[in-house]
VMD Tcl script that draws the C-alpha trace (Angstrom):
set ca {
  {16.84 -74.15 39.88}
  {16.21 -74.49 43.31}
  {17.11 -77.78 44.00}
  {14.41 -78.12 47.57}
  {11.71 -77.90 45.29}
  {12.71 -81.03 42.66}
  {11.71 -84.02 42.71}
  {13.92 -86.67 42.14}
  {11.44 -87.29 39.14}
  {11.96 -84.33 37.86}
  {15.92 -84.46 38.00}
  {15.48 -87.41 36.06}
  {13.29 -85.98 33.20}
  {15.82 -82.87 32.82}
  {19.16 -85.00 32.64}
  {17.59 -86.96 30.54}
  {17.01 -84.63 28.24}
  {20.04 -83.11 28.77}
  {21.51 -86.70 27.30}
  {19.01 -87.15 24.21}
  {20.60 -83.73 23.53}
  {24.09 -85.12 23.64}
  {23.09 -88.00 21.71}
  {21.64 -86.18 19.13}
  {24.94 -83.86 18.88}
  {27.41 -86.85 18.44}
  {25.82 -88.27 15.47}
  {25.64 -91.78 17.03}
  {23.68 -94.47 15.18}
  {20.26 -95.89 16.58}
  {21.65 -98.37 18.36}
  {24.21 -96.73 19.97}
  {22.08 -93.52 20.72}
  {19.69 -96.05 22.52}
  {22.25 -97.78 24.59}
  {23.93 -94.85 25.70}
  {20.29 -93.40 26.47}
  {20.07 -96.29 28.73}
  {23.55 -95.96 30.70}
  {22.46 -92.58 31.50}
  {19.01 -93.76 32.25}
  {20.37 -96.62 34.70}
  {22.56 -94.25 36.49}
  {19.53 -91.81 37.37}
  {17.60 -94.40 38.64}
  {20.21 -96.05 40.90}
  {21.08 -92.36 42.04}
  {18.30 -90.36 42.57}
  {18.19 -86.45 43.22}
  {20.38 -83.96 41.88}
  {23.17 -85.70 39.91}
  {25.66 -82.76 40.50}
  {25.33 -83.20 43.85}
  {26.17 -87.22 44.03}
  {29.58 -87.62 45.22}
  {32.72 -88.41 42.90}
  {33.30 -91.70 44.18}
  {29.89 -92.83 43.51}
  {30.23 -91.57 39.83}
  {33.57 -93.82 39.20}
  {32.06 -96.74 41.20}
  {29.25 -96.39 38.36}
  {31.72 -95.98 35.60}
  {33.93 -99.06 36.95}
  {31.21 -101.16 37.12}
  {30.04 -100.66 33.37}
  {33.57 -101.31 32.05}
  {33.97 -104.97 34.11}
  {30.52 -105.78 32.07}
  {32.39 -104.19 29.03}
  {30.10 -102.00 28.69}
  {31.17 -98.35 26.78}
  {30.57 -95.57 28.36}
  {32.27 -92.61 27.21}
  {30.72 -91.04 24.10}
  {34.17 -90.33 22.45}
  {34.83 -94.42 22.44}
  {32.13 -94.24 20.39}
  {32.20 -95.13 16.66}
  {30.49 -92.06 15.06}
  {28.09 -92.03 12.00}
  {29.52 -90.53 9.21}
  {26.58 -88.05 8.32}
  {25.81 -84.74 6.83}
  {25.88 -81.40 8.71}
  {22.64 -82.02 10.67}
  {20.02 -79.24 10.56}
  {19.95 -76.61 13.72}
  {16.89 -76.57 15.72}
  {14.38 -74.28 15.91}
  {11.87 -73.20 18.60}
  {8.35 -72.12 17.84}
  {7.06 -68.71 18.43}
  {4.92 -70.49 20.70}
  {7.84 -72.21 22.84}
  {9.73 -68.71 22.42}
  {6.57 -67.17 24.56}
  {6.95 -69.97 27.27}
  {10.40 -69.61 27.57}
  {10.19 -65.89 28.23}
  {7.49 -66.15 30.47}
  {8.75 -68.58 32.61}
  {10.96 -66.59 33.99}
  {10.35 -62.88 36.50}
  {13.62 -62.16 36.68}
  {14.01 -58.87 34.90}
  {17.59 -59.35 33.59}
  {17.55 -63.24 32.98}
  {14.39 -62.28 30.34}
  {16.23 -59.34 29.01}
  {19.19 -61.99 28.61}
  {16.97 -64.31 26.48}
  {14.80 -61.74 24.76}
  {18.15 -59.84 23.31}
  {19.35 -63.68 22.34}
  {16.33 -64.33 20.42}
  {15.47 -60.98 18.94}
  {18.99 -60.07 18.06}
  {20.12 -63.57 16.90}
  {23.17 -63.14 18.87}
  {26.21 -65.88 19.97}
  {26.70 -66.59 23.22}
  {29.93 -65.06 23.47}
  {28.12 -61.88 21.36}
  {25.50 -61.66 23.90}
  {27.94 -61.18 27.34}
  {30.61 -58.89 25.47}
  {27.61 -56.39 24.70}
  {28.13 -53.10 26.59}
  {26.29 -50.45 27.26}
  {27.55 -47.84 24.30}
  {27.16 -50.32 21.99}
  {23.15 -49.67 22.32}
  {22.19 -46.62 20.09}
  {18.31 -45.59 21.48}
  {18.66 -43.47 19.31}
  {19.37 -44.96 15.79}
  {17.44 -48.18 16.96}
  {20.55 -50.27 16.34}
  {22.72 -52.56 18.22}
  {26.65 -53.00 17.21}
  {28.00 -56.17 18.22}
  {31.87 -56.06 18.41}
  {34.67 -58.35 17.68}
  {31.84 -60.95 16.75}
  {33.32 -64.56 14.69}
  {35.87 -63.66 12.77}
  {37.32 -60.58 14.58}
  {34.36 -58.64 12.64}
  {31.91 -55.88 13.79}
  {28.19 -55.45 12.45}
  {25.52 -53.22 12.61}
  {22.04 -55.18 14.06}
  {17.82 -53.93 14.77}
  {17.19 -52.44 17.68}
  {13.24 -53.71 17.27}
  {10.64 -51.43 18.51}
  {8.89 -54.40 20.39}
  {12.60 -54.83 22.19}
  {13.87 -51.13 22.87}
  {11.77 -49.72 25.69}
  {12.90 -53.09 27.80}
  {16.95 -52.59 26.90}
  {16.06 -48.62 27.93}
  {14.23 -49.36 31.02}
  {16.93 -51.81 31.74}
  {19.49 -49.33 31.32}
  {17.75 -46.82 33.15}
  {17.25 -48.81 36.45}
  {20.75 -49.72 37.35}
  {21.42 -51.82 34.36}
  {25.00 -52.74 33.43}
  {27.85 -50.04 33.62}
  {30.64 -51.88 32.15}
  {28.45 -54.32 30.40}
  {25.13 -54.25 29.55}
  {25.00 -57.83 31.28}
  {27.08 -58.10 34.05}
  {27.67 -61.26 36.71}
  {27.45 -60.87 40.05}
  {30.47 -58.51 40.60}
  {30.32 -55.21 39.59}
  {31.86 -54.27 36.30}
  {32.97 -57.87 35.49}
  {31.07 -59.22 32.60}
  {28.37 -62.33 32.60}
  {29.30 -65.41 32.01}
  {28.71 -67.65 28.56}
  {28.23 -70.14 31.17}
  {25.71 -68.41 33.67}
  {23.50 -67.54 30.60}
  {23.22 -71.03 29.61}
  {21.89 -71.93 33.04}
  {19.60 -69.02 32.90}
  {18.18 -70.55 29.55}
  {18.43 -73.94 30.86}
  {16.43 -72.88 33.65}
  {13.72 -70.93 31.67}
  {13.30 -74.16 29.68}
  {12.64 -76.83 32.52}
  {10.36 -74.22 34.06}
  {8.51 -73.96 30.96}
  {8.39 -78.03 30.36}
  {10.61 -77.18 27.28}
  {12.88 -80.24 27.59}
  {12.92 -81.86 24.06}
  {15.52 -79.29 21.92}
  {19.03 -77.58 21.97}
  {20.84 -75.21 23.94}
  {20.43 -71.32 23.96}
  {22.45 -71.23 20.36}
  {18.87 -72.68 19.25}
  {17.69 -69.00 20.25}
  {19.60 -67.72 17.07}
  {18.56 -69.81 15.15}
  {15.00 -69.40 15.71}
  {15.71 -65.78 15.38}
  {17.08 -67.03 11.39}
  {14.58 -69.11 10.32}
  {11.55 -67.12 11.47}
  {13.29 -63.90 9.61}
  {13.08 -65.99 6.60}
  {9.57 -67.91 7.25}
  {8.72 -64.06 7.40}
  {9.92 -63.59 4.30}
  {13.52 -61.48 5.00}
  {16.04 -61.67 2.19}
  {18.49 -64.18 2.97}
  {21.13 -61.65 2.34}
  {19.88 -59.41 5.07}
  {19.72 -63.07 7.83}
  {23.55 -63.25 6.40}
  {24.42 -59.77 7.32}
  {22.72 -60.04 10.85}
  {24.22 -63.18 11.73}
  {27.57 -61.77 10.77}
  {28.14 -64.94 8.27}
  {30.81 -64.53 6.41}
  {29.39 -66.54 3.41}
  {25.81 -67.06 2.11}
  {26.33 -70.79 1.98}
  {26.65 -70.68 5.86}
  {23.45 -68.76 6.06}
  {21.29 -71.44 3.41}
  {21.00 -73.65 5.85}
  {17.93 -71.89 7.29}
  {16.37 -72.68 4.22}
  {15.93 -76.13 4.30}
  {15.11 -75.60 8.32}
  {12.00 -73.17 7.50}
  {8.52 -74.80 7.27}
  {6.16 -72.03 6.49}
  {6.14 -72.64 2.78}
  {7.27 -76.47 3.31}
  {3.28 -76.40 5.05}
  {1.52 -74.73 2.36}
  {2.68 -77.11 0.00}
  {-0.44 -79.67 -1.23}
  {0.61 -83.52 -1.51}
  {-1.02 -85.00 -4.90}
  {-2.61 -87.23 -2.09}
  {-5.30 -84.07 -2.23}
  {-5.95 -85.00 -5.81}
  {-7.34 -88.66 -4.26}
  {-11.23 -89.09 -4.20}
  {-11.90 -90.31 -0.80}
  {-15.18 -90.64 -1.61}
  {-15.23 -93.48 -4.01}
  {-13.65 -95.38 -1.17}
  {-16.84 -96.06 1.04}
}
mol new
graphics top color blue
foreach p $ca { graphics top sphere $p radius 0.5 }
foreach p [lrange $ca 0 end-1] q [lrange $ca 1 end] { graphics top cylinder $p $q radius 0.2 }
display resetview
């Protein structure tokens, strides 16, 4: 992001997001998700601009303050809700389109369109190399994914003339993706800035981190009707219980179900 052309309006609207996110990972109850919303909130508004760039000291002064009004601010001192597993998010195909295009960067969209249309991990995604693409088999093997474990993955027709051309054009030698010295590998934390980036460009602000690229890539397999032993296999889960989550994420058929409120005459109701 380049950081001239922000707002200080706009750094407030992404870090905000980037704390509903936070909120909604820890499991906090509604009260506590809304006053920690509003600790973050106060601290963006008495510090505008670029929060990384606001000096340490002013950061503790912040912090210092809050605790003399005995005020919590750090989410571990936080009682947690004792909940369920909570359901992944999912992108659209629609917000998958926006993401993609909102970036021209050749490599940072290869990055995100391999993410989504492999269903990869983050740590799958930058260990990919170059002889671990098969043009000529259509398939992708992902090495030493969770678990120690190799699988075999689509190369999709829609996705293999952009890996080729990628590959062809000074691509990757070591690795397919690599950072910005030669033959070193990309970093898990790079990408996420890349998809972090694609996101606020694209007014995405409202969901999950790039992980939420895999499973979009899970539940639209099964919303198109892919076996959920085959979503298993290509997300490398090493038991189907892992991978039925999806199902209760899915709304295609969810959406074609009729409430009995359809049954109701409206018409007598005039």
């Amino acid at each position: 992001m380049a950081a001239a052309h922000v707002t200080n309006e706009e750094w407030k609207t992404f870090w905000l997001a980037k704390a509903s996110d936070e909120v909604e990972r820890l499991n906090l109850s509604q009260a506590l998700s809304r006053f920690y919303y509003a600790i973050v909130n106060k601290f963006l508004t008495e510090n505008p601009g670029n929060p990384k760039a606001i000096a340490i000291d002013r950061v503790l002064a912040f912090v210092a303050a809050q605790k003399v009004l005995e005020i919590p601010v750090a989410p571990t001192s936080l009682p947690r809700m004792k909940t369920g597993r909570p359901l992944p998010k999912v992108y659209s195909v629609r917000e998958i389109e926006q993401i993609l295009a909102s970036t021209n960067n050749i490599k940072h969209r290869l990055i995100l369109m391999v993410a989504y249309g492999c269903g990869l991990r983050l740590g799958e995604l930058s260990n990919l190399k170059p002889a671990d693409i098969d043009l000529n088999r259509d398939v992708i093997t992902v090495r030493q994914g969770k678990g120690k474990k190799d699988r075999t993955i689509m190369l999709d027709p829609v996705l293999k003339p952009f890996v080729s051309s990628f590959m062809k054009n000074n691509g990757g030698k070591t690795w397919l993706f690599e950072g910005q010295l030669p033959g070193k590998r990309i970093s898990g934390r790079t990408i996420e800035l890349i998809f972090d980036h694609a996101c606020f460009k694209a007014g995405i602000l409202k969901k999950g981190g790039i992980h939420t690229l895999r499973h979009s890539f899970a539940t639209h397999l099964l919303e198109q009707g892919t076996d959920l032993r085959f979503i298993q296999e290509l997300l490398g889960h090493s038991s189907s219980k892992t991978t039925e989550i999806y199902t209760h994420v899915s709304t295609s058929a969810i959406g074609r179900i009729r409430s009995p409120l359809a049954q109701v005459n409206f018409r007598t109701m005039s």
